[in-house]
N, C-alpha and C positions, 0 to 999 in steps of 0.2 A: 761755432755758435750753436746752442741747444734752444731750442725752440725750448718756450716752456707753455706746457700741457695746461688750459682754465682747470681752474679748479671745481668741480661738478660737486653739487650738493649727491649724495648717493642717494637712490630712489628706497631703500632701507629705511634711513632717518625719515624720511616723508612720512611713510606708510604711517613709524612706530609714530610718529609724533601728532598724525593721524587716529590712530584708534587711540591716544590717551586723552586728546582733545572729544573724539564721541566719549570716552569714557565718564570722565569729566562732564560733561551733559546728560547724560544717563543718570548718574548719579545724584545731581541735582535735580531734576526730575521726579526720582524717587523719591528724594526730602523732600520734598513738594508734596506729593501726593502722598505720602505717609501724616506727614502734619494737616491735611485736607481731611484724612480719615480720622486722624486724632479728634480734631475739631467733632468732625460728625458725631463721633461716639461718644465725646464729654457732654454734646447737646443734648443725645435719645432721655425720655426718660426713665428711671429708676428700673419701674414694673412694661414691663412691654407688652404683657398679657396678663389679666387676672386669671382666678381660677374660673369667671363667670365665663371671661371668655372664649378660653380652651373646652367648657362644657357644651357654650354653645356650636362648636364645631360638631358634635354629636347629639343633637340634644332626644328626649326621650319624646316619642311618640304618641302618648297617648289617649291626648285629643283626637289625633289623626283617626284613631285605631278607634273610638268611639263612634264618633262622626261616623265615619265608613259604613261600621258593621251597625250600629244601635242606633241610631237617631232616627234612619229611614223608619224604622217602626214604633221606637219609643219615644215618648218624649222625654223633656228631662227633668220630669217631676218622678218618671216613673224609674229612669234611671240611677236619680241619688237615693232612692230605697237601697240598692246595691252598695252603698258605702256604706252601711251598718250590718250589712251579713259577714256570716263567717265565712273566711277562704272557701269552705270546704260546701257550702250551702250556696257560694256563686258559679262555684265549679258545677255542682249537679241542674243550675241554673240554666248557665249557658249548653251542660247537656242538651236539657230539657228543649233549648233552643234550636237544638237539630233537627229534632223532629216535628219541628214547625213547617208544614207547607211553605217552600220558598225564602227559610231561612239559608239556605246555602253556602255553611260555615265548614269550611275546610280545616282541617287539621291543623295547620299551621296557625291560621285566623284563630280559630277553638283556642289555641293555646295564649296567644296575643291579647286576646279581648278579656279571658279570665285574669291576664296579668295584669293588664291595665285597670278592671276596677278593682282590682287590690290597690295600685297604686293611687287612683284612683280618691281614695281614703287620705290620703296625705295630702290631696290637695283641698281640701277644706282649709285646711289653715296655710299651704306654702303655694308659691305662686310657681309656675313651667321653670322660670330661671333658678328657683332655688332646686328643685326636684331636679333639676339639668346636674345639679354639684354631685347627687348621686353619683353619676356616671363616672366621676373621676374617682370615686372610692373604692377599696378592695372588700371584697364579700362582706370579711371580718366587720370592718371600719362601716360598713351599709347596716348590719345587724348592731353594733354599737348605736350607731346614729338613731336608727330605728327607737329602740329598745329605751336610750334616754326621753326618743319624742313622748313614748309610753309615758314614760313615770309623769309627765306633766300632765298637771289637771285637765282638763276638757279635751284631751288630744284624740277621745272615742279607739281609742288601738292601745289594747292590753297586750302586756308584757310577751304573752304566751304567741302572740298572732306574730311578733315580731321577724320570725323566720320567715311565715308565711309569705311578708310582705317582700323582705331582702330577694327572696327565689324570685317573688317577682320582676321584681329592678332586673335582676339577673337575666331573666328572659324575656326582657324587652330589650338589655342591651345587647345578648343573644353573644354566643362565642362567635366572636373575629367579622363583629358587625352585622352575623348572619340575619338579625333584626330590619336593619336599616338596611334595606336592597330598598333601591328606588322602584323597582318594578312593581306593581299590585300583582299579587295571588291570587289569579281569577279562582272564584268559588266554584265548588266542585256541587253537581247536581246528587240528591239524593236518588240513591236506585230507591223503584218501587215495585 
């Protein structure tokens, strides 16, 4: 007589039949969650960001920069006289502004504040969010944009100022945001 031996499932077929069974779960999982994302992205809309938006991530200063340095002393009757001078007649301007008792305009400031009322000039007719689109334009594209606002009647900015003004967009938005430091510039006392 032979004894006969059960027959044992082998621990192998378990395993294998085991990880095809998680596989198998995984997998549907995945279709799951890919059709879940599908869904999401056919809902987003179209534009995700305007161009208004991405400007104001950065937007231009220079109200700030006014306020700060020119209001304490002027008002602002006397500082929209400034939007009709020449670049070159606000620059000796705010010179002239150094050598004010207790004007205390540093270097950096000096160069900010004569930027800003150039730009300054533009905002007669366009509002902070439009002057923000500046900032996403390349030098070139700033002196085009300029230079058309020129040719339009009433726009007070001849064709010739048009560089003037781009330089200044340029150093308010300053290389690699050097403009926009959230710290203030303590002003620097004049030696006497």
């Amino acid at each position: 007589m032979t004894t006969e031996t059960p027959r044992r499932f082998p621990a192998f077929r378990i395993v294998v039949m085991l990880v095809v069974l998680v596989n198998l779960i995984l997998t549907i999982a995945v279709i799951t969650q890919m059709r879940e994302l599908q869904q999401r992205v056919a809902s987003l809309p179209p534009d995700l960001a305007s161009k208004r938006d991405v400007a104001m991530l950065r937007p231009l200063r220079v109200r700030e920069i006014l306020m700060q340095n020119c209001v304490e002393c002027h008002s602002s009757r006397r500082l929209g006289v400034t939007v009709s001078m020449e670049p070159a007649e606000i620059q000796r301007t705010v010179e002239r502004m150094q050598t004010h008792p207790g004007a205390n305009i540093s270097p950096v400031e000096f160069e900010r504040i004569t930027a800003s009322l150039l730009v300054a000039r533009c905002a007669r007719c366009h509002g902070e969010e439009t002057l923000n689109l500046m900032v996403l334009k390349t030098q070139p594209e700033r002196i085009a944009t300029i230079r058309r606002m020129a040719a339009l009647p009433g726009s007070g900015v001849r064709p010739d100022q048009a560089l003037a003004i781009a330089e200044a967009f340029e150093k308010l938005i300053g290389e690699g945001g050097a403009a926009y430091k959230n710290s203030y510039v303590p002003a620097v006392q004049p030696s006497r």
